[in-house]
DRENTI-639250 format. One record per residue (C-alpha): residue number from 1; x, y, z; residue in one letter. Coordinates in nm, 2 decimals, m for minus. Example, Ala and Ser with C-alpha at 12.3 -4.5 7.8 and 13.67 -1.06 7.14 Angstrom:
2
[1, [1.23, m0.45, 0.78], "a"],
[2, [1.37, m0.11, 0.71], "s"],
***
This chain:
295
[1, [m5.74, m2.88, m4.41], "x"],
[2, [m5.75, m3.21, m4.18], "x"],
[3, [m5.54, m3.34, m4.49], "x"],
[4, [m5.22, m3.08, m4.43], "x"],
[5, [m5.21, m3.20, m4.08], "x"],
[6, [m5.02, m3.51, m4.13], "x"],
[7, [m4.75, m3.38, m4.37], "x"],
[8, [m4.69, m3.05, m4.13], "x"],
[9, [m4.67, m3.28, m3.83], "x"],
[10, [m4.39, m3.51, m4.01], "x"],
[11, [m4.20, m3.20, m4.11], "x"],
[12, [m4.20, m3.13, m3.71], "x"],
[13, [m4.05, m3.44, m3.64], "x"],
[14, [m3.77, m3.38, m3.89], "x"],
[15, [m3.65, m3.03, m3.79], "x"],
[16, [m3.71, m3.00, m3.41], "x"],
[17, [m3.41, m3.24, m3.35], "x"],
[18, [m3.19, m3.04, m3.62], "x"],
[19, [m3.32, m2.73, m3.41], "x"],
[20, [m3.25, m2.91, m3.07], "x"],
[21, [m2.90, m3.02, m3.19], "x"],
[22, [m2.80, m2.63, m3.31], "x"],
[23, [m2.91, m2.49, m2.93], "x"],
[24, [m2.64, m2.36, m2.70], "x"],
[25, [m2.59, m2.64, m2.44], "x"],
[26, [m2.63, m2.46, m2.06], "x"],
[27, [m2.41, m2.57, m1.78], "x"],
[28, [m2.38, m2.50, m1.42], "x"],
[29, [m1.99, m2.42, m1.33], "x"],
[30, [m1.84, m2.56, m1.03], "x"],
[31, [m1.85, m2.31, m0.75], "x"],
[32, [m1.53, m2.09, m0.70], "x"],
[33, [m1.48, m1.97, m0.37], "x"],
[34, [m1.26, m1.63, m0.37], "x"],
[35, [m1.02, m1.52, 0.01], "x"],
[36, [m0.93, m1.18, m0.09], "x"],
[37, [m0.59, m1.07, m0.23], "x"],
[38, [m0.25, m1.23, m0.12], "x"],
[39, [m0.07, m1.06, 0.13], "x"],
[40, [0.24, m0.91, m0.03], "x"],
[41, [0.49, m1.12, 0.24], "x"],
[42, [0.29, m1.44, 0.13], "x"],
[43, [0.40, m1.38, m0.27], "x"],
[44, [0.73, m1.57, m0.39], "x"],
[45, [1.05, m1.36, m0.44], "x"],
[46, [1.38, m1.49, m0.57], "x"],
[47, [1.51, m1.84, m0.77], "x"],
[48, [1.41, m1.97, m0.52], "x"],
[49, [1.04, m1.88, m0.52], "x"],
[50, [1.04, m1.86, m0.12], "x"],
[51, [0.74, m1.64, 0.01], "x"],
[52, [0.89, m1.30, 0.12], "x"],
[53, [0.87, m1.33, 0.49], "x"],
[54, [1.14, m1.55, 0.49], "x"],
[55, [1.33, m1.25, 0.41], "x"],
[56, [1.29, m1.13, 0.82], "x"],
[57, [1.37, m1.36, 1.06], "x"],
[58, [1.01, m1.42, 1.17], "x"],
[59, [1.16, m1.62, 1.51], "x"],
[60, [1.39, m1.50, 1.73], "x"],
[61, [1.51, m1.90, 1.79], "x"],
[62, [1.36, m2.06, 1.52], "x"],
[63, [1.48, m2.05, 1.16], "x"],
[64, [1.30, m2.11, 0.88], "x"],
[65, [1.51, m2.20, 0.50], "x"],
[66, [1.74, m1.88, 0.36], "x"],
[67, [1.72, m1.54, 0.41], "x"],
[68, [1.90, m1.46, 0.16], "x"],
[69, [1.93, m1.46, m0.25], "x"],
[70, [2.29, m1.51, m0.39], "x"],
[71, [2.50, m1.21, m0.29], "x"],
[72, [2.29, m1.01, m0.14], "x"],
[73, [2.37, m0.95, 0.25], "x"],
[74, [2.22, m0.85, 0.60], "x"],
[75, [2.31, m0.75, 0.94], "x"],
[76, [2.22, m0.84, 1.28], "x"],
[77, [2.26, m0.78, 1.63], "x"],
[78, [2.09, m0.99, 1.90], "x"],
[79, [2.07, m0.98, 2.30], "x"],
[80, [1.94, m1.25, 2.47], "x"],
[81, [1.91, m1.28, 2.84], "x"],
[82, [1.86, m1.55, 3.08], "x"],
[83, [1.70, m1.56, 3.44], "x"],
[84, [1.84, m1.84, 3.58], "x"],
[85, [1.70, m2.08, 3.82], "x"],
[86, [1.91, m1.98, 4.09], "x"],
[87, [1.84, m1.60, 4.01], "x"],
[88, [2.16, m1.51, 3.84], "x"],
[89, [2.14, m1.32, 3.50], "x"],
[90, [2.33, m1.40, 3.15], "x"],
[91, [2.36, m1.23, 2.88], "x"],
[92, [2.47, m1.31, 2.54], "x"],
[93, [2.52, m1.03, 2.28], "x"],
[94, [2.57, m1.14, 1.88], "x"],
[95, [2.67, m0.92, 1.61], "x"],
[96, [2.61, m1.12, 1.26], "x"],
[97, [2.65, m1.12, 0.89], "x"],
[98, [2.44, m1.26, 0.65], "x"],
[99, [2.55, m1.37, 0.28], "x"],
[100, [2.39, m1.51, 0.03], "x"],
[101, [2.52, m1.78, m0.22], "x"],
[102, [2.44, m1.97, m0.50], "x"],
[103, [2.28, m2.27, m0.49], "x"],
[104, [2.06, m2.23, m0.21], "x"],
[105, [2.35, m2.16, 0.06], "x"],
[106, [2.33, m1.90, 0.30], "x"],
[107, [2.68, m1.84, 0.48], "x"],
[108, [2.63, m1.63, 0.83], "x"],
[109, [2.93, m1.46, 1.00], "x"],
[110, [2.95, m1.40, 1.37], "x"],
[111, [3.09, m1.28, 1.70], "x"],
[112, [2.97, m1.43, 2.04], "x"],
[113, [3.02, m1.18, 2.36], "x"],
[114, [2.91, m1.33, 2.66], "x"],
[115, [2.83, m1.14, 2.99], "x"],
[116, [2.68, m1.19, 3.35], "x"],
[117, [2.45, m1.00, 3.64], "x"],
[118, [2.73, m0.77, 3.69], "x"],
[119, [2.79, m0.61, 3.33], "x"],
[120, [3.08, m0.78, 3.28], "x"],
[121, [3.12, m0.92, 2.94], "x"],
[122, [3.42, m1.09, 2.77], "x"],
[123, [3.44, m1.22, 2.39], "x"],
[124, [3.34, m1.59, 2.35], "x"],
[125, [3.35, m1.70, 2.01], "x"],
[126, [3.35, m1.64, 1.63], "x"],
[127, [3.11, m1.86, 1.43], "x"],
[128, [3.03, m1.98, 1.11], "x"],
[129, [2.73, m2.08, 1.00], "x"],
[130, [2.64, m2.23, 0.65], "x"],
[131, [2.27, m2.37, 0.57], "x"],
[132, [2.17, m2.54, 0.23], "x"],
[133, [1.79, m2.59, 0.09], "x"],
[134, [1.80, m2.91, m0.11], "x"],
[135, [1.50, m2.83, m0.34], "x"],
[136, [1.27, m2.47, m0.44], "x"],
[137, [1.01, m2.35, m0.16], "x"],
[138, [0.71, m2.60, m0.23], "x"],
[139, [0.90, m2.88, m0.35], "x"],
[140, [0.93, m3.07, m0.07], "x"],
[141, [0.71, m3.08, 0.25], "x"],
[142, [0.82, m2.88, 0.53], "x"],
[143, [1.09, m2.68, 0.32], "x"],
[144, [1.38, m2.90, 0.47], "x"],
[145, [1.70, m2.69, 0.49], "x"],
[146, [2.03, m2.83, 0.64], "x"],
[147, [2.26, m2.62, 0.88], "x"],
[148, [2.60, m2.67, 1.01], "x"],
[149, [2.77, m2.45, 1.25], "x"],
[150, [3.10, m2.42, 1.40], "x"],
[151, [3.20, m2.20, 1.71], "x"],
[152, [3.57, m2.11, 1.77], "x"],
[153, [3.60, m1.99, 2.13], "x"],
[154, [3.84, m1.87, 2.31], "x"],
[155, [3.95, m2.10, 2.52], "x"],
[156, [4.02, m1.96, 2.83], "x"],
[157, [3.65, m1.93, 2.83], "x"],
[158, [3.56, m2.23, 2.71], "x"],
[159, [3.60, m2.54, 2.45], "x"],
[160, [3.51, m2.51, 2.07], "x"],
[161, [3.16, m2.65, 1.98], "x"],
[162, [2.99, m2.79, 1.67], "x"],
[163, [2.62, m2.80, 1.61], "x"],
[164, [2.39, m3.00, 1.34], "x"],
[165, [2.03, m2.87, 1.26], "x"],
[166, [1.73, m2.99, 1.02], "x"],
[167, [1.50, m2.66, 0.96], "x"],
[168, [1.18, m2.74, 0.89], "x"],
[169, [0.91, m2.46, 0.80], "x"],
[170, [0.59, m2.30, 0.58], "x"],
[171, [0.28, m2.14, 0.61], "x"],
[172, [m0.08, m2.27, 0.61], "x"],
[173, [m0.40, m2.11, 0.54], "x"],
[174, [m0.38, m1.73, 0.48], "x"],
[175, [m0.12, m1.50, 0.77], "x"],
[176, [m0.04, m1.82, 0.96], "x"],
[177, [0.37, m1.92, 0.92], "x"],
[178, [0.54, m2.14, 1.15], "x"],
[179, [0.84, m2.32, 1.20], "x"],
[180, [1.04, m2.59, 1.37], "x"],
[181, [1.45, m2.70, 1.45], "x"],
[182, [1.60, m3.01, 1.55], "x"],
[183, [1.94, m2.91, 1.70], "x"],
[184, [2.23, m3.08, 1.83], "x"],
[185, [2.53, m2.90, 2.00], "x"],
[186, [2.84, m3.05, 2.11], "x"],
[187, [3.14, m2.92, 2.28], "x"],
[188, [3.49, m3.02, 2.17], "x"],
[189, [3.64, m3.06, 2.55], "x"],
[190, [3.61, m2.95, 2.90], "x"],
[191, [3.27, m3.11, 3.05], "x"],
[192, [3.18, m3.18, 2.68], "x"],
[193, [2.83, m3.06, 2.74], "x"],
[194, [2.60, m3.20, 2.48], "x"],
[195, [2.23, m3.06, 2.38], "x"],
[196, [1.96, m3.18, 2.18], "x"],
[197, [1.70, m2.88, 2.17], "x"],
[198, [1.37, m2.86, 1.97], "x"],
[199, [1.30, m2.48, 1.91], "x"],
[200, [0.94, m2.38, 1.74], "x"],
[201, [0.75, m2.06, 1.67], "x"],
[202, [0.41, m1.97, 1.57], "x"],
[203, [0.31, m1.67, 1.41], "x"],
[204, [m0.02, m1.46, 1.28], "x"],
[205, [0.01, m1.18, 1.05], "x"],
[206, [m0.16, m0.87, 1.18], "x"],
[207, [m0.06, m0.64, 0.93], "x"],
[208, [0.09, m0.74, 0.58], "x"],
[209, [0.44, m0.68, 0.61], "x"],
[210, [0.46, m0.49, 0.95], "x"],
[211, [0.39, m0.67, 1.20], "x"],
[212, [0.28, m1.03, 1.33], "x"],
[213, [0.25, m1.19, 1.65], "x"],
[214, [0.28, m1.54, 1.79], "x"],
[215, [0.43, m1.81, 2.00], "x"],
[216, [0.78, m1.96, 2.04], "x"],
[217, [0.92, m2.25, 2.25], "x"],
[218, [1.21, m2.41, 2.32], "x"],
[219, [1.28, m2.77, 2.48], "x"],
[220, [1.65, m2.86, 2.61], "x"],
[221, [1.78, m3.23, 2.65], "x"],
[222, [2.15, m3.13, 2.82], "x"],
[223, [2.45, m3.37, 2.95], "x"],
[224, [2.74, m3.33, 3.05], "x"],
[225, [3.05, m3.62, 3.08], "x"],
[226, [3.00, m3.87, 3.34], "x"],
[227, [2.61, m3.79, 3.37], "x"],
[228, [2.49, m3.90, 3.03], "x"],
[229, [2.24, m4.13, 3.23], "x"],
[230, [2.09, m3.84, 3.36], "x"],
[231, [1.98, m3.55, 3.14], "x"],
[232, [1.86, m3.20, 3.27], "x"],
[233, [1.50, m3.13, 3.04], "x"],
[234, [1.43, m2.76, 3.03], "x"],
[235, [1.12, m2.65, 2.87], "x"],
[236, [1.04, m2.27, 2.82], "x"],
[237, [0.72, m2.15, 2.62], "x"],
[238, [0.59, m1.75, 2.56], "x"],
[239, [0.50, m1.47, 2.30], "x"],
[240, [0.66, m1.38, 2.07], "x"],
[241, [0.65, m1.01, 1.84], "x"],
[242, [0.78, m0.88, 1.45], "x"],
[243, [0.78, m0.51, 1.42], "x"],
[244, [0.92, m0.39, 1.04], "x"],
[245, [0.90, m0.06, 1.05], "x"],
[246, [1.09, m0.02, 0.67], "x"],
[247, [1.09, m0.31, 0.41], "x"],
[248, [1.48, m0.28, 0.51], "x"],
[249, [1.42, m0.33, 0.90], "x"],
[250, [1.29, m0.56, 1.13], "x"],
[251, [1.31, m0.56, 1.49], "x"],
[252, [1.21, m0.92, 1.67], "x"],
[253, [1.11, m0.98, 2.02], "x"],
[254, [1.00, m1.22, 2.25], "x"],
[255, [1.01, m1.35, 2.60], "x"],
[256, [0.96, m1.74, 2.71], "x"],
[257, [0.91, m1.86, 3.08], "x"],
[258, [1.01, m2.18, 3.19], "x"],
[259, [0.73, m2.48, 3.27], "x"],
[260, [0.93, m2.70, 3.48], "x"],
[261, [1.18, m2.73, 3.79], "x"],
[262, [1.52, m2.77, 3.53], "x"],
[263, [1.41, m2.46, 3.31], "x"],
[264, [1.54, m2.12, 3.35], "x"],
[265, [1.28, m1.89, 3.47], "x"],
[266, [1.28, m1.68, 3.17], "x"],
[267, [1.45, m1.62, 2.82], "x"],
[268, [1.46, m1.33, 2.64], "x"],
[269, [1.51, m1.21, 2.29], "x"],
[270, [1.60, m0.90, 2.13], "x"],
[271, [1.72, m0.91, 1.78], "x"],
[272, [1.75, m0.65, 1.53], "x"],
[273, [1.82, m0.66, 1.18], "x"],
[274, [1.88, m0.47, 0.82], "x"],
[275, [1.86, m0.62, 0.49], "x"],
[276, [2.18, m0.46, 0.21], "x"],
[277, [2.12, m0.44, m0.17], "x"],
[278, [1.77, m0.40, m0.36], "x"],
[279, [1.40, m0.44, m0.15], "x"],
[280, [1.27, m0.79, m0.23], "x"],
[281, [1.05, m0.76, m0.51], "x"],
[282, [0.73, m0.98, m0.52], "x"],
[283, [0.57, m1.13, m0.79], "x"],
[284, [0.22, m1.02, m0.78], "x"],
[285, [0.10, m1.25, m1.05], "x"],
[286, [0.09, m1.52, m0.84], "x"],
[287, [m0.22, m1.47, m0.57], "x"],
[288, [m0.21, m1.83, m0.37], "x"],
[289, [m0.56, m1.87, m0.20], "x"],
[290, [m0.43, m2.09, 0.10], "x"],
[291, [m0.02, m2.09, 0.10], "x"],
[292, [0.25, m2.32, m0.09], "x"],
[293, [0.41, m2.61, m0.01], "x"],
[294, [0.28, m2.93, 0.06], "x"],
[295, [0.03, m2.88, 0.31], "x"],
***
């Protein structure tokens, strides 16, 4: 018996690392850390694979790449009034048309009337508008889009005036979207009144496609000829509020006060808009845990 044990023993030596090499190899996987499903205005739509609540002007100042896909159109019609520092009212009533094309250009249509404290309003200006997106949503950081605008007034109420703006915007984390415009306005003649303003918004998505809330700002560098030397600086900060009743509608509101001597004492926005042509369809294959685009 003592005489088997050494053979049996050598036969365990040869097959337990045969045995050892044929067992399933366990591993730990890295932890994967799930945030729920995408919100449906967080998904990409279009060519250009922008998230759909570019779609809706999310800012009533601040815009954020196109709205549009090629050839599709919108409508809107804004109201914004002005509490001056001197306690006289403005108002300035837009109607505008939205068109996309290709490329990544968005071509906007529209009439300026302008009114004061006593309801009397007269017809300012027609302006086009024309924006391009040099690269896809995500490409590059901050979306960069480029926007040129002419306005041609009538002049017994005033000069023509040309305005250059870099838009810059995205979203970060899940139902946070912001955005951010640097802006400068010229007129043609008369006091040749030049701005440089930096408008910004901040919103939060409270419900998924119907409504978000947030913050918007605007700061104003103005000169007039003569007085370049010394600039009036107007800042204005306050809430800001998206209602979308209808995938079609959205109704934009918000109301900033002024922070300092030069600003007005408040500014007020009332915009309401309707998308033409198909609802924006979302791609619902693509579930981002945290946003797109660079950040």
């Amino acid at each position: 018996m003592k005489g088997l044990l050494v053979p049996f023993a050598f036969c365990l030596l040869l097959v337990c690392p045969i045995l050892a090499a044929d067992a399933p190899v366990v591993s730990t996987l890295p932890e994967v850390i799930t945030y729920g499903p995408a919100l449906t205005e967080e998904m990409p739509v279009g060519g250009t694979q922008r998230p759909e609540w570019t779609s809706a002007r999310r800012f009533t100042g601040t815009r954020v790449y196109l709205q549009k896909e090629p050839w599709e159109g919108g409508a809107e019609s804004w109201w914004r009034l002005k509490h001056h520092r001197d306690g006289s009212l403005s108002h300035r009533l837009l109607e505008e048309v939205e068109i996309g094309l290709p490329g990544r250009v968005q071509l906007d249509l529209y009439n300026d009337i302008e009114g004061d404290q006593r309801g009397k309003f007269h017809y300012q200006s027609f302006n086009t508008e024309v924006r391009w997106a040099p690269a896809d949503w995500g490409r590059i950081w901050g979306n960069p889009t480029f926007y040129g605008e002419y306005k041609f007034a009538d002049h017994h109420w005033g000069p023509d005036v040309y305005e250059f703006k870099l838009l810059l915007g995205d979203q970060f984390g899940k139902r946070w979207h912001y955005g951010i415009n640097f802006v400068w306005e010229a007129e043609t003649g008369h006091d040749r009144e030049q701005e440089f303003q930096i408008p910004a918004g901040l919103s939060y998505t409270v419900i998924d496609r119907k409504l978000s809330i947030g913050v918007e700002s605007l700061y104003d560098r103005d000169t007039v000829k003569g007085e370049r030397g010394s600039p009036a600086h107007q800042f204005n900060v306050g809430p800001s509020i998206q209602f979308r009743p209808f995938p079609r509608l959205h109704v934009d509101l918000s109301c900033m006060f002024g922070v300092n001597r030069r600003s007005d004492h408040q500014i007020a926005f009332l915009i309401v808009g309707y998308d033409f042509g198909p609802v924006v369809k979302t791609d619902r294959a693509y579930a981002p845990a945290g946003g797109r685009g660079g950040n």
